[in-house]
DSSP file (Angstrom, degrees, kcal/mol; ACC not computed):
  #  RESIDUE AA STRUCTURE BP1 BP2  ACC     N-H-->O    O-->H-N    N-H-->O    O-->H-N    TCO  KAPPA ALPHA  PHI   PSI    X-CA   Y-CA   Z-CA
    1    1 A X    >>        0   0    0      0, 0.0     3,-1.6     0, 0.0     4,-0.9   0.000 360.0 360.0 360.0 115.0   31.1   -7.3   -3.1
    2    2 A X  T 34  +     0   0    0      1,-0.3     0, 0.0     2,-0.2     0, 0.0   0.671 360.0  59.2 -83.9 -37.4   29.5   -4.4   -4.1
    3    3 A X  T 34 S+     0   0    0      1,-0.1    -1,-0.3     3,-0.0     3,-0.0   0.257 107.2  46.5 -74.8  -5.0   32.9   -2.2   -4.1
    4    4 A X  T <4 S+     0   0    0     -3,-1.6     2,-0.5     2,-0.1    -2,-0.2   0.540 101.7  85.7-128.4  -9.0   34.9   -4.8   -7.0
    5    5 A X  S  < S-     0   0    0     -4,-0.9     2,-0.1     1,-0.1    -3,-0.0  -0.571  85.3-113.3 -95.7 143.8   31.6   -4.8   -9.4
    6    6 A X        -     0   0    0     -2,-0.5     2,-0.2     1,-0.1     3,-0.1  -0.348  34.9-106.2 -62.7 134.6   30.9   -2.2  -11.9
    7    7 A X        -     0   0    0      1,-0.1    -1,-0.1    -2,-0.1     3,-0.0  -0.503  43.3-107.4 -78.5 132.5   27.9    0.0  -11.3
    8    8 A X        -     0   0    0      1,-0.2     2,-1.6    -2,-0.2    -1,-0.1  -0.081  25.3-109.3 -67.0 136.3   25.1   -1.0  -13.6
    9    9 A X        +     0   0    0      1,-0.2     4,-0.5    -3,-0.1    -1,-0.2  -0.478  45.2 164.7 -51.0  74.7   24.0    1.2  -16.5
   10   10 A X        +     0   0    0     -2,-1.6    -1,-0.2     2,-0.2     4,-0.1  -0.162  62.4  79.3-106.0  41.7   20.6    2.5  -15.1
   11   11 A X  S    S+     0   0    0     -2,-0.1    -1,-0.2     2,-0.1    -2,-0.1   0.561 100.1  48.7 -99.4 -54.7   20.5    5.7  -18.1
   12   12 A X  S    S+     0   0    0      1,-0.0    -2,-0.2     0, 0.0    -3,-0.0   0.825  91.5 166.8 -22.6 -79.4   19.3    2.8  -20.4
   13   13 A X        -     0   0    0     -4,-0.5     2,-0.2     2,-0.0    -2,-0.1   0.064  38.8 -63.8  79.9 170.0   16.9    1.5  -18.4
   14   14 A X        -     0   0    0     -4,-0.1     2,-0.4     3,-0.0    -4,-0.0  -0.742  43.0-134.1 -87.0 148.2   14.0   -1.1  -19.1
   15   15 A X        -     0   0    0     -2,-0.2     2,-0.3     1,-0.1    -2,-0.0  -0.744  31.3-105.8 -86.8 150.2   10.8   -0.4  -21.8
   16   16 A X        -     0   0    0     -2,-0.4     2,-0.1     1,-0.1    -1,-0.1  -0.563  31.3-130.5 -60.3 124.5    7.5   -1.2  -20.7
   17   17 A X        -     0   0    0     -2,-0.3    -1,-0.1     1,-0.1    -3,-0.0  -0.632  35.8 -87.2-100.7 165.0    6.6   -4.1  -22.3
   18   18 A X        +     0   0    0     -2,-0.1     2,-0.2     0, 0.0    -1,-0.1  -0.136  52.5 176.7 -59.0 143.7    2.8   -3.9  -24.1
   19   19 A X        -     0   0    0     -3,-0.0     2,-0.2     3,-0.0     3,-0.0  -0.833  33.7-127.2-138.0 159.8   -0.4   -4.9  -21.4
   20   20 A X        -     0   0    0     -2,-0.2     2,-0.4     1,-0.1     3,-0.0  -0.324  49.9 -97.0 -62.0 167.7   -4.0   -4.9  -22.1
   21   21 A X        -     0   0    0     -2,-0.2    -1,-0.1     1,-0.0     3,-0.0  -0.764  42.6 -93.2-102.0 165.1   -5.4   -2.7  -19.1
   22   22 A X        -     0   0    0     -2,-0.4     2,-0.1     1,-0.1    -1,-0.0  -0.426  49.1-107.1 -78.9 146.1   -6.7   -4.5  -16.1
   23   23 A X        -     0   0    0      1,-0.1     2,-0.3    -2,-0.0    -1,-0.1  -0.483  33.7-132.0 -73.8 142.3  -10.8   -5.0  -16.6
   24   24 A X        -     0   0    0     -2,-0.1     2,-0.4    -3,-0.0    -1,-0.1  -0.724  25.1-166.8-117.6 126.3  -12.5   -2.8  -14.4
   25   25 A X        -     0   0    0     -2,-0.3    -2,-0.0     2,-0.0     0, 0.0  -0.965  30.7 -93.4-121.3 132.4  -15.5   -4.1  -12.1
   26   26 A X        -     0   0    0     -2,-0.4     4,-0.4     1,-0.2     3,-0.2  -0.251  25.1-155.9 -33.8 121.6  -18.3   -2.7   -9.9
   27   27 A X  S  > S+     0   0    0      1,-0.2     4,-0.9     2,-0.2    -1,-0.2   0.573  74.8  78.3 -91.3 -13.6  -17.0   -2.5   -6.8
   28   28 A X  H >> S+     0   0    0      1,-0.2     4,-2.5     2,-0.2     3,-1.1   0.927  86.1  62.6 -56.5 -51.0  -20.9   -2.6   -4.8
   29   29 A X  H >> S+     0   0    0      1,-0.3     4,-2.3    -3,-0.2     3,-1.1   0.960 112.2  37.1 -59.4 -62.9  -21.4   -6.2   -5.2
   30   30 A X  H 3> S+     0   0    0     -4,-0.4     4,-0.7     1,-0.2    -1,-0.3   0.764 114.2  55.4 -70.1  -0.1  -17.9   -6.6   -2.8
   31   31 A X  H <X S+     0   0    0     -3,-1.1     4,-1.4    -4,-0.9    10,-0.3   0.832 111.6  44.0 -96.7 -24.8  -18.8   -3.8   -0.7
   32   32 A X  H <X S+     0   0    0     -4,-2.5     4,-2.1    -3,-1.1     5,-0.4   0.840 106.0  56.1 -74.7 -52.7  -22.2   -5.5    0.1
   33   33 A X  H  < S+     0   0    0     -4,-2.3     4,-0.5    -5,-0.5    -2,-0.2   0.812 109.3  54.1 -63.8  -1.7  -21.1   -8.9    0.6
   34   34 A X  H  <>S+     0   0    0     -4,-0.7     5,-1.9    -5,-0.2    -1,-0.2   0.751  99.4  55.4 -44.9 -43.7  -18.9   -7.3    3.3
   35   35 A X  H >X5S+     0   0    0     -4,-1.4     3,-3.4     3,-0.2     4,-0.5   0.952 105.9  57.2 -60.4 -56.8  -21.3   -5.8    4.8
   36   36 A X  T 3<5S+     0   0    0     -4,-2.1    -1,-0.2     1,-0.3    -2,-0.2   0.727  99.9  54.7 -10.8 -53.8  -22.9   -9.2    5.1
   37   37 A X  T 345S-     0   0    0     -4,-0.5    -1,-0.3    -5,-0.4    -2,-0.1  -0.129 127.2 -96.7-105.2  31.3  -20.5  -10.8    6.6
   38   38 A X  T <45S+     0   0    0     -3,-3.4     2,-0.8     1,-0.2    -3,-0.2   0.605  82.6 131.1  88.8   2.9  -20.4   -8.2    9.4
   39   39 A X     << -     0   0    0     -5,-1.9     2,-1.0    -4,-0.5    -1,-0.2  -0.801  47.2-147.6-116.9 130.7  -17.4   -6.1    7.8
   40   40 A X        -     0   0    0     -2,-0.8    -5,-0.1     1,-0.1    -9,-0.0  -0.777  11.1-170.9 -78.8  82.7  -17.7   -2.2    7.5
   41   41 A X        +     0   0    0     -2,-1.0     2,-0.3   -10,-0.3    -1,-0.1   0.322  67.9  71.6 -27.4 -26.6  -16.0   -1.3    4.6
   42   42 A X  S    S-     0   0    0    -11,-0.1    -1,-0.2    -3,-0.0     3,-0.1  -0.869  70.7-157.6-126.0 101.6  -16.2    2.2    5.1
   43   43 A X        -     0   0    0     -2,-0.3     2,-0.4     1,-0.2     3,-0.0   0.214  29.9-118.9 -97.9 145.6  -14.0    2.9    7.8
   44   44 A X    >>  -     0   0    0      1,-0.1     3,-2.2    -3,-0.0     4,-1.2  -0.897  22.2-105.4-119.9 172.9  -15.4    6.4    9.1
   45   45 A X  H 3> S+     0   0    0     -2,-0.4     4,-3.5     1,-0.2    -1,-0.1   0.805 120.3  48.0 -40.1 -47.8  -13.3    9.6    9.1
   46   46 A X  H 34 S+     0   0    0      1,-0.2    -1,-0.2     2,-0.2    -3,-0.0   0.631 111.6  49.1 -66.7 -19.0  -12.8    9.4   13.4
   47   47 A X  H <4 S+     0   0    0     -3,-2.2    -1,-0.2     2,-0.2     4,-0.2   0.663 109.2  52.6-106.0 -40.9  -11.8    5.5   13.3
   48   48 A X  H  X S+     0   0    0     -4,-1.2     4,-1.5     2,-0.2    -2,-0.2   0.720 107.6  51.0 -76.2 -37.1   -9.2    6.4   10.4
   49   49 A X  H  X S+     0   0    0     -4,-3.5     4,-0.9     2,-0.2    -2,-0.2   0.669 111.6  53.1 -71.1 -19.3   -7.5    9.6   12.9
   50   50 A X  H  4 S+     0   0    0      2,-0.2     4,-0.4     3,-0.1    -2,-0.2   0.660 112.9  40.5 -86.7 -12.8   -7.3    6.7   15.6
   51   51 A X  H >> S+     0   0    0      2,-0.2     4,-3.5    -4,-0.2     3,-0.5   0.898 114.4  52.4-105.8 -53.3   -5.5    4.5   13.2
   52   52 A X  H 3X S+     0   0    0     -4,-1.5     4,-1.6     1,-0.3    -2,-0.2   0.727 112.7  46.4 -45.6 -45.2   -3.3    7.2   11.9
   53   53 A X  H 3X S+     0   0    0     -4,-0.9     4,-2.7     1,-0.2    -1,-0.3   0.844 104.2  56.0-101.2   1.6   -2.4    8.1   14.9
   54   54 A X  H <>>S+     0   0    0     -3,-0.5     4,-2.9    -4,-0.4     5,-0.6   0.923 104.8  54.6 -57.8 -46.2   -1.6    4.9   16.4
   55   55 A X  H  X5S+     0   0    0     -4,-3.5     4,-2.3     1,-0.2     3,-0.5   0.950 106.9  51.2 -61.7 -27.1    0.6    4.1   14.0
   56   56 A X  H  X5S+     0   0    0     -4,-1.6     4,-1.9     1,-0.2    -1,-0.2   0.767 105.1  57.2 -73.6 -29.5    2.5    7.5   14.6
   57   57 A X  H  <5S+     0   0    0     -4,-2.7     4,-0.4     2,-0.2    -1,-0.2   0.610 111.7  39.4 -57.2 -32.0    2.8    6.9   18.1
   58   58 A X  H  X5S+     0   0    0     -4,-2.9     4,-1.4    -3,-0.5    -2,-0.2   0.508 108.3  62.0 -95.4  -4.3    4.6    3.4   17.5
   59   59 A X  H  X<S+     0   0    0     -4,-2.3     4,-2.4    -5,-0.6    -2,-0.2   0.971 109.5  47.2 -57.9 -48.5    6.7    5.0   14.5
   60   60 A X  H  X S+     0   0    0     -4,-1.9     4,-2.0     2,-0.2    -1,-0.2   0.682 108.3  47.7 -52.0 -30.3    7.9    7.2   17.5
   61   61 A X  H  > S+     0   0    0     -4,-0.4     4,-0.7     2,-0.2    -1,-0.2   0.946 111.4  57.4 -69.7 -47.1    8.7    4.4   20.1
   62   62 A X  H  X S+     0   0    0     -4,-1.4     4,-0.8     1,-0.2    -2,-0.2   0.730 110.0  47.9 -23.2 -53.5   10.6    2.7   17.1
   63   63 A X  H >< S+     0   0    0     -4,-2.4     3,-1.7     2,-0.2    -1,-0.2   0.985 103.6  52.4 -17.3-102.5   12.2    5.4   17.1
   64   64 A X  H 3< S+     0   0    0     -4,-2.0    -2,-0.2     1,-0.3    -3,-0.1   0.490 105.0  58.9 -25.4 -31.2   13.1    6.0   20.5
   65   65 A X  H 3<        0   0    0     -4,-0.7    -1,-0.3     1,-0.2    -2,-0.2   0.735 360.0 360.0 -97.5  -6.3   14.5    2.8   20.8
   66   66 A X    <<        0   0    0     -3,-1.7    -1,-0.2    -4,-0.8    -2,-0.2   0.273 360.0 360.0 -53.9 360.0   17.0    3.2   18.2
């Protein structure tokens, strides 16, 4: 019950605890073996407005039926 507990002390907060940073690879080697296997990796601009707007066209039905 969200209403009988005390609300948590978020000015504190958590520290970030110490990471290496993540090792960084050339990304050509996966973008050819995609292509390889028949997958276009780069999506082109016209295919990415179709996608975009699909999805905004079911955000809206989603919508609509709410």
């Amino acid at each position: 019950m969200a209403a009988c507990s005390p609300a948590p002390d978020i000015e504190e907060g958590t520290a970030a605890a110490p990471a290496p940073y993540p090792r960084l690879v050339n990304i050509d080697p996966l973008l050819a073996q995609a292509k390889q296997i028949g997958t276009d990796p780069t999506p082109t601009q016209d295919e990415l407005a179709q996608r975009a707007e699909a999805l905004r066209a079911r955000a809206e039905a989603l919508r609509a039926n709410n």
